[in-house]
C-alpha positions as CSV (number, residue, x, y, z in Angstrom):
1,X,2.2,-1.2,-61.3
2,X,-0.3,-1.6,-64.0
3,X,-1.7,-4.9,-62.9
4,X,-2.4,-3.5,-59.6
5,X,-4.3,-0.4,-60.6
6,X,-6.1,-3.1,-63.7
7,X,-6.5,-5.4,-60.5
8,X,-8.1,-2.5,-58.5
9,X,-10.5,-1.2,-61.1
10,X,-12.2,-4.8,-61.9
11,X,-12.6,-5.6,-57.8
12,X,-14.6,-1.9,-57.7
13,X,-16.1,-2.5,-60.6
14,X,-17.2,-6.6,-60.0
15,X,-18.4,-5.4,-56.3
16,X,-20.7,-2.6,-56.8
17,X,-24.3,-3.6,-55.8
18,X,-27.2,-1.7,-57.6
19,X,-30.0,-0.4,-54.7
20,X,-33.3,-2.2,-55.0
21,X,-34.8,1.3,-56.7
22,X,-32.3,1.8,-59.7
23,X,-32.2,-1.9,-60.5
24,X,-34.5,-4.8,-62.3
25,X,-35.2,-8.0,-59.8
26,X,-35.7,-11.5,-61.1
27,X,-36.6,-14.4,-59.0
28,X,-36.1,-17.9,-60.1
29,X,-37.6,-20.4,-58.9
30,X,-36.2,-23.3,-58.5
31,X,-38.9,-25.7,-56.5
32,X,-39.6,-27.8,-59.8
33,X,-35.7,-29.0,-59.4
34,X,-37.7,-32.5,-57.9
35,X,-39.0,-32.9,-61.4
36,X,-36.4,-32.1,-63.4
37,X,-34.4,-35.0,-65.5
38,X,-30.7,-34.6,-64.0
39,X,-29.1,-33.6,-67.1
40,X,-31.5,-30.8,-66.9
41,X,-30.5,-29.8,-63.5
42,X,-26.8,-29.6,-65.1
43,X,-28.5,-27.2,-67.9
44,X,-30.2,-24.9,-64.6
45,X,-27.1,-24.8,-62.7
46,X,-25.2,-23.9,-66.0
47,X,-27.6,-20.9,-66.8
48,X,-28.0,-19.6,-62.8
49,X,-23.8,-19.5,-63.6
50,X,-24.1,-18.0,-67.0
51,X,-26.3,-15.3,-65.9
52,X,-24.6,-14.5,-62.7
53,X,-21.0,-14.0,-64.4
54,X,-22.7,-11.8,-67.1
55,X,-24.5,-9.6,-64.9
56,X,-21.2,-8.7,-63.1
57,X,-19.8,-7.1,-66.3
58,X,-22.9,-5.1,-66.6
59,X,-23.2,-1.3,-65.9
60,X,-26.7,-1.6,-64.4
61,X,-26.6,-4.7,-63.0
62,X,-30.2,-7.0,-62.3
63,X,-30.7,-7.9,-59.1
64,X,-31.2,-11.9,-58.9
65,X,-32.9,-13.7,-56.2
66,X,-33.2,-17.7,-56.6
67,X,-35.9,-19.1,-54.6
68,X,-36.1,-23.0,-52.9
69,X,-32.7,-23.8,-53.9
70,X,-31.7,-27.0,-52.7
71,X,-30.8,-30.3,-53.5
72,X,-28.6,-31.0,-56.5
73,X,-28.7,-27.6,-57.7
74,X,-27.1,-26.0,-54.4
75,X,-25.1,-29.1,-54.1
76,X,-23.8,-28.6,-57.7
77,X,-23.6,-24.6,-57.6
78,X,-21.6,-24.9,-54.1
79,X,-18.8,-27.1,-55.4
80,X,-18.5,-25.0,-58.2
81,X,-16.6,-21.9,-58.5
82,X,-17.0,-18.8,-55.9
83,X,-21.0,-19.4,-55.6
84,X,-20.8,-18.7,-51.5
85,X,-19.8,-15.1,-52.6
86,X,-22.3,-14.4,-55.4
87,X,-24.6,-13.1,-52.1
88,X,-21.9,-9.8,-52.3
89,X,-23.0,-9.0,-55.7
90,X,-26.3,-8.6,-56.3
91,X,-27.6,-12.6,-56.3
92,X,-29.1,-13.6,-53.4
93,X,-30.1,-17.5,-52.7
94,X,-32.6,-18.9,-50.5
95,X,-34.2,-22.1,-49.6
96,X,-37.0,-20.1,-49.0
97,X,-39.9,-20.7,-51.2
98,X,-41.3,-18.0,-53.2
99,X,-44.5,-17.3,-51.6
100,X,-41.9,-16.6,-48.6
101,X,-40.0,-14.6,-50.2
């Protein structure tokens, strides 16, 4: 009985989505990926991960918008982990540039 009511609290807690007045944006850009040494694409898609899984345990959460993703870096993000449901809490991902955005 207590892992279900633990199990309930972190699923209400994990998907609660901040409104765009309450709540910080950040947009990275990610259009320099072409440029980028591949090790170094590793080291992106490591910190778009990092900073996703630590704004989830926030209170006020930062809403994160990622701009021109494509390429290695969606390729690497897709195959790894739940990324296709990040878009449910507060990340959103585009290949989009950010003038379009």
């Amino acid at each position: 009985k207590y892992r279900e009511s633990n199990n309930d609290w972190k699923r209400a807690m994990y998907n609660v989505i901040p409104t765009r007045k309450e709540s910080l944006r950040i947009c990275i850009d990610c259009s320099f990926e072409s440029t980028m040494p591949e090790h170094s694409v590793y080291k992106l898609v490591y910190q778009l991960q990092r900073c996703y899984y630590a704004n989830k345990r926030f209170k006020n959460r930062v809403l994160y918008s990622v701009c021109s993703l494509g390429g290695k870096t969606n390729e690497l993000l897709t195959t790894s982990g739940d990324f296709p449901s990040w878009n449910e809490r507060a990340f959103n991902s585009s290949e989009k540039s950010l003038t379009e955005m």
